[in-house]
N, C-alpha and C positions, 0 to 999 in steps of 0.2 A: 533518587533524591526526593526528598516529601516538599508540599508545597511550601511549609516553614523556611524550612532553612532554603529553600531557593529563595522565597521572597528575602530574606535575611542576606542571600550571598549578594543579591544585586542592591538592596541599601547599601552593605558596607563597599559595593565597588562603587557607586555612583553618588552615594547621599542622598539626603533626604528630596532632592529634585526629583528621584524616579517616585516617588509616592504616587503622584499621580498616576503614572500608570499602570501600578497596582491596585489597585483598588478592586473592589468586588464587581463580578464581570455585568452585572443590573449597573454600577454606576459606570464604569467607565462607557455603556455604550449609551449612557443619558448623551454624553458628551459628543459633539460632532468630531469627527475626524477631518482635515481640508477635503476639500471639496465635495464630503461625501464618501469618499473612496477609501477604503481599506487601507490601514497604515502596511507598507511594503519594507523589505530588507533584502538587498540583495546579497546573498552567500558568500560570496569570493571572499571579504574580510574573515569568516568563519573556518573557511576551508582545510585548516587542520584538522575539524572536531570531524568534519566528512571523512576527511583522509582515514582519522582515528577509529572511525564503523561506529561514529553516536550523531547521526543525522535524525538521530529519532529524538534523544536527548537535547538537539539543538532547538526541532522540531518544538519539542515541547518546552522550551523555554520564550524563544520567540512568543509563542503561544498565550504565553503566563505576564511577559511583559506587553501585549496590547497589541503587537504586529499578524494581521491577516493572509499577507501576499506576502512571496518568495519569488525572489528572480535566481535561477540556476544557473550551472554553465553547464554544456555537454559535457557526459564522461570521456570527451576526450581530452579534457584536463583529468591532470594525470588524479588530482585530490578529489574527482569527482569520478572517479570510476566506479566507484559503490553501487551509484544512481540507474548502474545502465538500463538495470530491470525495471521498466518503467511502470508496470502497475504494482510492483511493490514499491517503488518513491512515491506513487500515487498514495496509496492505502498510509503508509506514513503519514504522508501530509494531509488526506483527511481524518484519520483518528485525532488527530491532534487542532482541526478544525481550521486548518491553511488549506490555501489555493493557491497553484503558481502559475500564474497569467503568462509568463516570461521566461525565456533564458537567453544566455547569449553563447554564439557557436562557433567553430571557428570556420575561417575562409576556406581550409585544405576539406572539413566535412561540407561545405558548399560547393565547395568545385567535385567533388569525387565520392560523396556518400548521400546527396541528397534526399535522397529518396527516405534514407535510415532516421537522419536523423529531424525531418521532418514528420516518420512515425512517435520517432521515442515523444519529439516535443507533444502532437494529437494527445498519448496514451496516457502521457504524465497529466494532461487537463491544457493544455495551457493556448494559447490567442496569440501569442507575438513569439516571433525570433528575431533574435539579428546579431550583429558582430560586431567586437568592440571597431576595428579597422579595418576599411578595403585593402592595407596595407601595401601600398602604391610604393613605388622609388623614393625616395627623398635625399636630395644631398645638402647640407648646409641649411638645413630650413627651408628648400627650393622643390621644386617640382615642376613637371612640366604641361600643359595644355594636354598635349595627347594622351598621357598618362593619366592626367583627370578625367578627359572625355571614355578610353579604354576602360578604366574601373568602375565608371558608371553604366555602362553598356553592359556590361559582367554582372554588374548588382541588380539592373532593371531585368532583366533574365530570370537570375535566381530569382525574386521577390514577386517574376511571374508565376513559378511553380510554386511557391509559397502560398500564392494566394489561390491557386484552384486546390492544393492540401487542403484550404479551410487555414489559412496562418500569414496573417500579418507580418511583414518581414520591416525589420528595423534598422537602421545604422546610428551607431554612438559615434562619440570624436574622442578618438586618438592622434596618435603621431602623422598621418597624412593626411587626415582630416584639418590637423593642426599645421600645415605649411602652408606656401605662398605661391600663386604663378604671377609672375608681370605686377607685383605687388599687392595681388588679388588672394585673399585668402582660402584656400583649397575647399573649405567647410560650405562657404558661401555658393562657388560654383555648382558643389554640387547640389546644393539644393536646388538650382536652377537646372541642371541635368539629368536628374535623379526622377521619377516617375513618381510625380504627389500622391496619386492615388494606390500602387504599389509599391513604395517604400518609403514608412515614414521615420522623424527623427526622434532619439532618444538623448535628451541634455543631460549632459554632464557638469554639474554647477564647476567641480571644482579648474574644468578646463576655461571659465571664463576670461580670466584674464591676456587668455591669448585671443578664442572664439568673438567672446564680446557679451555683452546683456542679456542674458536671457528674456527679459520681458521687450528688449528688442525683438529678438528672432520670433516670439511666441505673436508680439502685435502688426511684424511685417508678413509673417505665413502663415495666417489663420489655418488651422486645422493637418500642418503639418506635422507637427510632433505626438507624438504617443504618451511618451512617458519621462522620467526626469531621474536622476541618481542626485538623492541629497547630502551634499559635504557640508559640513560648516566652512565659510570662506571669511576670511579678513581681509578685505582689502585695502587696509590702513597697515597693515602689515611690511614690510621690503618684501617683493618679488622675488624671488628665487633666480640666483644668478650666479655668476664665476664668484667667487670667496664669501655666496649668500648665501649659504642654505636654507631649503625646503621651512618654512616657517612651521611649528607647530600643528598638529591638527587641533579643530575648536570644534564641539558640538554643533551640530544647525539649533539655532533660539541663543548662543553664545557668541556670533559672530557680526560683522554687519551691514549683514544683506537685511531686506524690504522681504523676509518670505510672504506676507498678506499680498504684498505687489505682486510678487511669483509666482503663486498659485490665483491670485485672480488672473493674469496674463495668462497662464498655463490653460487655462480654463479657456479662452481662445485659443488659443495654439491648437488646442488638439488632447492636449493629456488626459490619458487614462488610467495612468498607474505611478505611482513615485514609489521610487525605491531606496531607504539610508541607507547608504555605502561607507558604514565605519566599522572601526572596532567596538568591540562589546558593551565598554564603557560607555563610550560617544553615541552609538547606538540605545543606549537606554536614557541618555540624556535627552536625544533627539527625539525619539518617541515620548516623553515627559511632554517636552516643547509641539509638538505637534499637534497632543492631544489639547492643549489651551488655545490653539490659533484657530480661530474662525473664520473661515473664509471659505 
């Protein structure tokens, strides 16, 4: 595909909003990215074109639209098994002038392969791991103490071998991250449980409506968080419920969150990486909108 008609593919999916960040690669880096830091995209929205054997092809359009950092998952997703060869994802993603700081792994290669896939993460380049969930018990939304204090003893461990790897070990919030003990939010404890210095947090905007503020968590635990997954969020939207469905996805810069608030808080908290977590389209919106926020 010549650089024409890709610029052309992505006008006509996104309009005239992605201009910006196409522009010629002298202008676009006049322009600050937040905080400094490399606009990022994590894969997993992508993950067909992986499955497909054109991770080189994604590579290079990421590339063309203004994004630096790639967050991966282990090839033990099953659409990521291409990657396994870690210095050939490596050499990929430098021809194409990406670095992936990130992936996320699963629990079963932390309990049983660690050693492995703490090499691949080293070979491929990259500074952090972690996993989407400690994926704990949960019934009803509930959980229990021991079970929170148990998966955090299991994570302070792993995120101890992580860190003499040379590798930052991380946890997102998912589904037990996202339950309650004694009306106590699961996420919360374990940040109180969980080893600050050995394992830190990676936000996930669009879990906040259950989590809570991001520029809360970022301004009560300076220096805990790593990194952030950007969603566009509405929260003037109905909540997702029994006969509510899942509202729409909105671009980040379309939605109505404070991101100058969030990336300056972020900026306390600890972050060093953000990553858009959309589809292609919303993805090119969001890095349009990124590229204009100063902060």
């Amino acid at each position: 595909m010549t650089a024409i008609s890709r610029r052309e593919f992505v006008v006509k999916s996104a309009g005239n909003a992605a201009l910006a960040a196409l522009l010629p690669i002298a202008a676009r880096d006049a322009r600050a990215n937040p905080l400094g830091l490399p606009i990022g995209s994590q894969t997993w929205p992508h993950r067909q074109r992986i499955k497909d054997g054109d991770f080189a092809g994604l590579c290079r359009d990421m590339a063309a639209l203004g994004i630096g950092d790639v967050e991966l998952c282990s090839p033990a997703y099953a659409e990521f098994g291409s990657l396994a060869d870690a210095k050939q994802a490596r050499k990929i993603l430098e021809d194409h002038g990406l670095k992936c700081s990130s992936a996320h792994v699963t629990m079963e290669e932390l309990r049983t392969r660690r050693e492995e896939v703490m090499a691949w993460a080293r070979d491929v380049g990259m500074t952090q791991i972690g996993t989407a969930t400690l994926a704990g018990p949960v019934k009803d939304g509930t959980t229990t103490m021991d079970a929170v204090k148990k998966a955090a003893d299991e994570y302070n461990t792993i995120a101890e071998s992580a860190a003499k790897a040379g590798l930052q070990q991380f946890l997102h919030d998912e589904g037990f991250e996202m339950s309650k003990v004694d009306g106590r939010l699961t996420y919360e404890l374990l940040l109180e449980l969980l080893d600050s210095k050995l394992v830190k947090m990676q936000f996930q905007m669009s879990a906040m409506r259950v989590v809570g503020d991001p520029v809360t968590y970022f301004t009560k635990y300076p220096g805990r968080f790593v990194s952030m997954h950007l969603q566009g969020v509405d929260l003037n939207a109905p909540a997702p419920g029994p006969g509510r469905p899942r509202p729409p996805q909105v671009a980040v810069g379309k939605d109505s969150l404070d991101w100058a608030k969030i990336f300056a808080a972020g900026k306390t908290g600890g972050v060093k990486n953000y990553f858009l977590e959309q589809n292609w389209d919303l993805t090119v919106q969001g890095v349009a909108y990124l590229r204009t926020l100063d902060v």
